[in-house]
ChimeraX commands (.cxc) that place a marker at each C-alpha (Angstrom):
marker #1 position 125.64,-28.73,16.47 radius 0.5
marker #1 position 124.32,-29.18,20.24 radius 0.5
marker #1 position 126.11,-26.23,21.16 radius 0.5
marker #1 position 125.19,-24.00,18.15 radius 0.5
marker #1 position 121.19,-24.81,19.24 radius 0.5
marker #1 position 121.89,-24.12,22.79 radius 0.5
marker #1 position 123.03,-20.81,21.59 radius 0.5
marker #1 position 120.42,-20.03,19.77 radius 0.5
marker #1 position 118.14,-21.38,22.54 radius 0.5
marker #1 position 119.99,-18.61,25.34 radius 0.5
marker #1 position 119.92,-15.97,22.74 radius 0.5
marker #1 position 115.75,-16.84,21.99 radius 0.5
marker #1 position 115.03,-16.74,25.93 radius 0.5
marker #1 position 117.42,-13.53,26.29 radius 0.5
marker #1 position 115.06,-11.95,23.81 radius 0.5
marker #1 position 111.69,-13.09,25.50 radius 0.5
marker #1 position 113.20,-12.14,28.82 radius 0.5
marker #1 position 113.91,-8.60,27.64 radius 0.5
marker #1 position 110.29,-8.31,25.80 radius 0.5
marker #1 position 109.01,-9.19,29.26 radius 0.5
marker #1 position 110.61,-6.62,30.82 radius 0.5
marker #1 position 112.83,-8.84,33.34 radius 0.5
marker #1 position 116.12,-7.62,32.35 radius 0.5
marker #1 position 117.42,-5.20,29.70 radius 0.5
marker #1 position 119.95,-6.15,25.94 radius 0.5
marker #1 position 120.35,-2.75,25.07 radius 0.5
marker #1 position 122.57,0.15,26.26 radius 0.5
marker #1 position 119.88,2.90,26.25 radius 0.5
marker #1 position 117.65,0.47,28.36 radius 0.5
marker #1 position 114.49,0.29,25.64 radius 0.5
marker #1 position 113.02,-2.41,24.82 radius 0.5
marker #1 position 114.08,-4.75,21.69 radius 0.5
marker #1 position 111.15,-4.87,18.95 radius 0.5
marker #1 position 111.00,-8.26,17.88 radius 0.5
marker #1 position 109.46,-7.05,14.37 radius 0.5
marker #1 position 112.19,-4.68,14.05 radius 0.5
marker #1 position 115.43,-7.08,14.71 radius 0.5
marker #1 position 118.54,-5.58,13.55 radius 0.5
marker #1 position 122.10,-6.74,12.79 radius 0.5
marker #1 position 123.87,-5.15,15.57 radius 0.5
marker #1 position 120.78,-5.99,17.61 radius 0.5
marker #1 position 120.89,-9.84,16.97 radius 0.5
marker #1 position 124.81,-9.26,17.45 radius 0.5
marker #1 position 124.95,-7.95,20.82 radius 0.5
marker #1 position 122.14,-10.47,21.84 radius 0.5
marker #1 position 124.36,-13.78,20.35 radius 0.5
marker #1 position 127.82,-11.94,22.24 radius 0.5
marker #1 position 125.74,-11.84,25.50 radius 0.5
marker #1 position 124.50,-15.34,24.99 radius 0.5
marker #1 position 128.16,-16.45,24.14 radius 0.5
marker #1 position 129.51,-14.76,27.37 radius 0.5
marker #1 position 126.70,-16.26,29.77 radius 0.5
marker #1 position 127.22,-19.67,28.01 radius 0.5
marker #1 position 131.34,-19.32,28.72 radius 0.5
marker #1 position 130.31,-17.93,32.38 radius 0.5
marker #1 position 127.71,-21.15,32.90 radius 0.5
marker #1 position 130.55,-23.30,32.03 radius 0.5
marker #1 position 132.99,-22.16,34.86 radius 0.5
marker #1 position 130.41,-22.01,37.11 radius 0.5
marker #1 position 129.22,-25.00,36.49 radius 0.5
marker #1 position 132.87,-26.28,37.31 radius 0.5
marker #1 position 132.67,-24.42,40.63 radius 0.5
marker #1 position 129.49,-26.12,41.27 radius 0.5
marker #1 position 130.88,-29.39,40.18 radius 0.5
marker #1 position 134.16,-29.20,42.81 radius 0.5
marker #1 position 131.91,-27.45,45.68 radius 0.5
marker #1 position 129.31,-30.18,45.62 radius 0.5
marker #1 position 132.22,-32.89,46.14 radius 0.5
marker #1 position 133.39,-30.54,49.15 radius 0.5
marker #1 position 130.24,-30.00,50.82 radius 0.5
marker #1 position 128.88,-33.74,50.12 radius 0.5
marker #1 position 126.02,-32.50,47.66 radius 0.5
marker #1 position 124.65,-30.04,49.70 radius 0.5
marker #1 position 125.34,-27.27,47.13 radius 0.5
marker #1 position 121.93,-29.03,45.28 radius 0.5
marker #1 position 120.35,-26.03,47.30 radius 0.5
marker #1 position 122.42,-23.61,45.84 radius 0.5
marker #1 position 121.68,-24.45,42.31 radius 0.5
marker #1 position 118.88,-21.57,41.54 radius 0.5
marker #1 position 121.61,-18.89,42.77 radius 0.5
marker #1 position 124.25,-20.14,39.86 radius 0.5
marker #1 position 122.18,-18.85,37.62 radius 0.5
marker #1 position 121.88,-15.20,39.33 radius 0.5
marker #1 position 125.82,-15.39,39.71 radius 0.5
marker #1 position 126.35,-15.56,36.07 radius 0.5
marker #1 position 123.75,-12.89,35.22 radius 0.5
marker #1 position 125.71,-10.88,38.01 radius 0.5
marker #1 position 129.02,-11.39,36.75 radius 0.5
marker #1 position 128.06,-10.44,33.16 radius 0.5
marker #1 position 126.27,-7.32,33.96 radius 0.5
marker #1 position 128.74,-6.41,35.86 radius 0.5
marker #1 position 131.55,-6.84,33.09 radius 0.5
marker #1 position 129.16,-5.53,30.09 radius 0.5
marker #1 position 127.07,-3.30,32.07 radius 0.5
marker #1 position 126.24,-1.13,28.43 radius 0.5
marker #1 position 124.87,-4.78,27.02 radius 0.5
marker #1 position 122.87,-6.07,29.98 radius 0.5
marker #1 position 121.18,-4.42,32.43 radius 0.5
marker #1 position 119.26,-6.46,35.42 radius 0.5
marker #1 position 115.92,-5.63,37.17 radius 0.5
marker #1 position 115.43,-7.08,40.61 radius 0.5
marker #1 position 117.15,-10.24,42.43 radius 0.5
marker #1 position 113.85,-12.66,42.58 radius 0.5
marker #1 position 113.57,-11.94,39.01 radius 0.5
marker #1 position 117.17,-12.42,38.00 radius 0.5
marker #1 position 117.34,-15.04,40.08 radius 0.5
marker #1 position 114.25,-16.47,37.44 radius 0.5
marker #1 position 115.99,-15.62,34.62 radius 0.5
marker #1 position 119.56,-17.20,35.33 radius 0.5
marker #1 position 118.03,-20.22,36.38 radius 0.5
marker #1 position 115.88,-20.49,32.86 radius 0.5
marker #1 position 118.92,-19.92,30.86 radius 0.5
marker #1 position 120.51,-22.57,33.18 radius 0.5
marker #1 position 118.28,-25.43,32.77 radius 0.5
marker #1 position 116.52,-24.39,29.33 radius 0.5
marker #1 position 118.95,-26.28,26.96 radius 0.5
marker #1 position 119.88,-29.50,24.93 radius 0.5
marker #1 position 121.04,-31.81,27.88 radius 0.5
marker #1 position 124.93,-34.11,26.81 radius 0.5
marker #1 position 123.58,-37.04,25.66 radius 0.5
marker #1 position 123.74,-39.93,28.44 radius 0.5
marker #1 position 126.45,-43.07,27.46 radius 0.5
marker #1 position 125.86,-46.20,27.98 radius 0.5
marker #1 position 127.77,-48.53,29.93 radius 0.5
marker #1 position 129.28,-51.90,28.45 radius 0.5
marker #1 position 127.45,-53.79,30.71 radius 0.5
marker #1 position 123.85,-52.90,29.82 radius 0.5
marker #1 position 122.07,-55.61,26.85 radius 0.5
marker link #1:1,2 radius 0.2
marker link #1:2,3 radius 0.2
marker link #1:3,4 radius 0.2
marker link #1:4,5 radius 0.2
marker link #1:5,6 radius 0.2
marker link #1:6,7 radius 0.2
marker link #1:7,8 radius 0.2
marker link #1:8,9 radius 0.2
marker link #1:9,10 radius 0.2
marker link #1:10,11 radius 0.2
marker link #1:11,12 radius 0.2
marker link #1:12,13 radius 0.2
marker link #1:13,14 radius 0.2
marker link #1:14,15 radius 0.2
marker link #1:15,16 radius 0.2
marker link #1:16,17 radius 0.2
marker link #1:17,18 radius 0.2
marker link #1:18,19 radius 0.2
marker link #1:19,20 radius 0.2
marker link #1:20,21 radius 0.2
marker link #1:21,22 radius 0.2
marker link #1:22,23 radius 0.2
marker link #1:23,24 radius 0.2
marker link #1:24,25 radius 0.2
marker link #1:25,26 radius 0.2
marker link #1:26,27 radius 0.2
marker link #1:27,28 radius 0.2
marker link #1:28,29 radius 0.2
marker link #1:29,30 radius 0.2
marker link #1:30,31 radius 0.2
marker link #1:31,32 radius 0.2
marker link #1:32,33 radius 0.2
marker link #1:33,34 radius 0.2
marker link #1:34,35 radius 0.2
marker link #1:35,36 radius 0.2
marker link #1:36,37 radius 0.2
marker link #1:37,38 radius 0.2
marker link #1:38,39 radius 0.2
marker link #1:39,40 radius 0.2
marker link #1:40,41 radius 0.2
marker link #1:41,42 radius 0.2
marker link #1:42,43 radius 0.2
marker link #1:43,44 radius 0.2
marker link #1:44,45 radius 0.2
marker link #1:45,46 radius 0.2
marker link #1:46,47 radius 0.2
marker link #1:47,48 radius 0.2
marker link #1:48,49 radius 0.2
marker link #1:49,50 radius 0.2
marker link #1:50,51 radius 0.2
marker link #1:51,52 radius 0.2
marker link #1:52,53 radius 0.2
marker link #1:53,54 radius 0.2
marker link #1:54,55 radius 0.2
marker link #1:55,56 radius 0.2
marker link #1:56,57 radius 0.2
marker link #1:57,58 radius 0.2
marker link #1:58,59 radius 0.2
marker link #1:59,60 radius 0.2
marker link #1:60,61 radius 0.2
marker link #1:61,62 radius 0.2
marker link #1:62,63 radius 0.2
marker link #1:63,64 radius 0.2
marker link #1:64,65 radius 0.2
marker link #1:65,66 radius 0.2
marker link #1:66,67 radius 0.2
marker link #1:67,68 radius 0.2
marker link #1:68,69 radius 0.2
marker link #1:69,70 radius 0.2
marker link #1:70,71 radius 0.2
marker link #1:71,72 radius 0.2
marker link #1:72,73 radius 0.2
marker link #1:73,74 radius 0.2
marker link #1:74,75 radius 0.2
marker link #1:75,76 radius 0.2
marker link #1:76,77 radius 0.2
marker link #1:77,78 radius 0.2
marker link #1:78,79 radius 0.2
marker link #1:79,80 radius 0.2
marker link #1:80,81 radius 0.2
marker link #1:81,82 radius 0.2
marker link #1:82,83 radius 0.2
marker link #1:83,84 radius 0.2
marker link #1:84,85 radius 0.2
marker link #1:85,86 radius 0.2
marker link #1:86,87 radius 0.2
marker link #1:87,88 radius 0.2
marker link #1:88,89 radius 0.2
marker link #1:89,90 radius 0.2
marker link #1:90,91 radius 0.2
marker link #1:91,92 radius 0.2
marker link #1:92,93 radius 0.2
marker link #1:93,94 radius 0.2
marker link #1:94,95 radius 0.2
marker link #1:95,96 radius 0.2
marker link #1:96,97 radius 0.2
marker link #1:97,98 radius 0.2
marker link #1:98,99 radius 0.2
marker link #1:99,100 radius 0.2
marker link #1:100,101 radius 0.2
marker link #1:101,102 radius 0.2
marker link #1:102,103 radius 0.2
marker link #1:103,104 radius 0.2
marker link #1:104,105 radius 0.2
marker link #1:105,106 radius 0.2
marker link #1:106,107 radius 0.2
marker link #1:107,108 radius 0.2
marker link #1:108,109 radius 0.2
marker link #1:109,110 radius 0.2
marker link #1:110,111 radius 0.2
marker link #1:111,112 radius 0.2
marker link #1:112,113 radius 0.2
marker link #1:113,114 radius 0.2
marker link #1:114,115 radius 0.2
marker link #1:115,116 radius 0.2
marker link #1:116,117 radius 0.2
marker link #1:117,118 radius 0.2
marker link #1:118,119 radius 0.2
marker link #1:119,120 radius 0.2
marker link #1:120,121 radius 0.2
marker link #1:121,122 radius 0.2
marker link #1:122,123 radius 0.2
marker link #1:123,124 radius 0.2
marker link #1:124,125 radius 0.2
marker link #1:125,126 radius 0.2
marker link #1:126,127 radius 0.2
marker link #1:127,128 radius 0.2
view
């Protein structure tokens, strides 16, 4: 269920990105009307959510094993994830997402990095 709502979170902030004007869902680069939401629209909005929530996954992992080799020093690095996967996905689906700007992509990666239902924390057997 957590993941469902943190799709539906990405795919929310993907369309408030685009109505801002900071990057672009569509393949003639207009503008989506959020009165006028289609099938196909909402469609190729959930696949690019899908594919930058597969994407923030790997990187993640890369961020995971090169903070263990650089003793946590990739903490400064973080913000730029975010870009990478943006990157990566335009690049691949360059008729689905179209990107304006680094300082601005670099805005919008990291909101669709951080802007999500965290894992919930366990608790350890020793705690009362």
């Amino acid at each position: 269920m957590r993941t469902f709502i943190n799709l539906l979170i990405a795919a929310g902030l993907l369309l408030v990105l685009n109505a801002f004007g900071w990057l672009t869902l569509s393949h003639d680069g207009a503008q989506i009307e959020l009165n006028h939401l289609t099938w196909p629209t909402f469609g190729s909005v959930a696949l690019v959510a899908i594919i930058l929530w597969l994407v923030g996954i790997l990187v993640g992992l890369l961020y995971v094993m090169a903070s263990c080799l650089t003793l946590g020093l990739m903490i400064f690095a973080y913000p730029l994830l975010g870009w990478a996967t943006l990157e990566l996905t335009a690049h691949f689906m360059p008729d689905t997402l179209a990107l304006h700007g680094f300082w601005i992509t670099v805005l919008c990666g990291f909101l669709l990095m951080i802007v999500k239902i965290p894992l919930p924390k366990t608790s350890s057997a020793n705690e009362n």
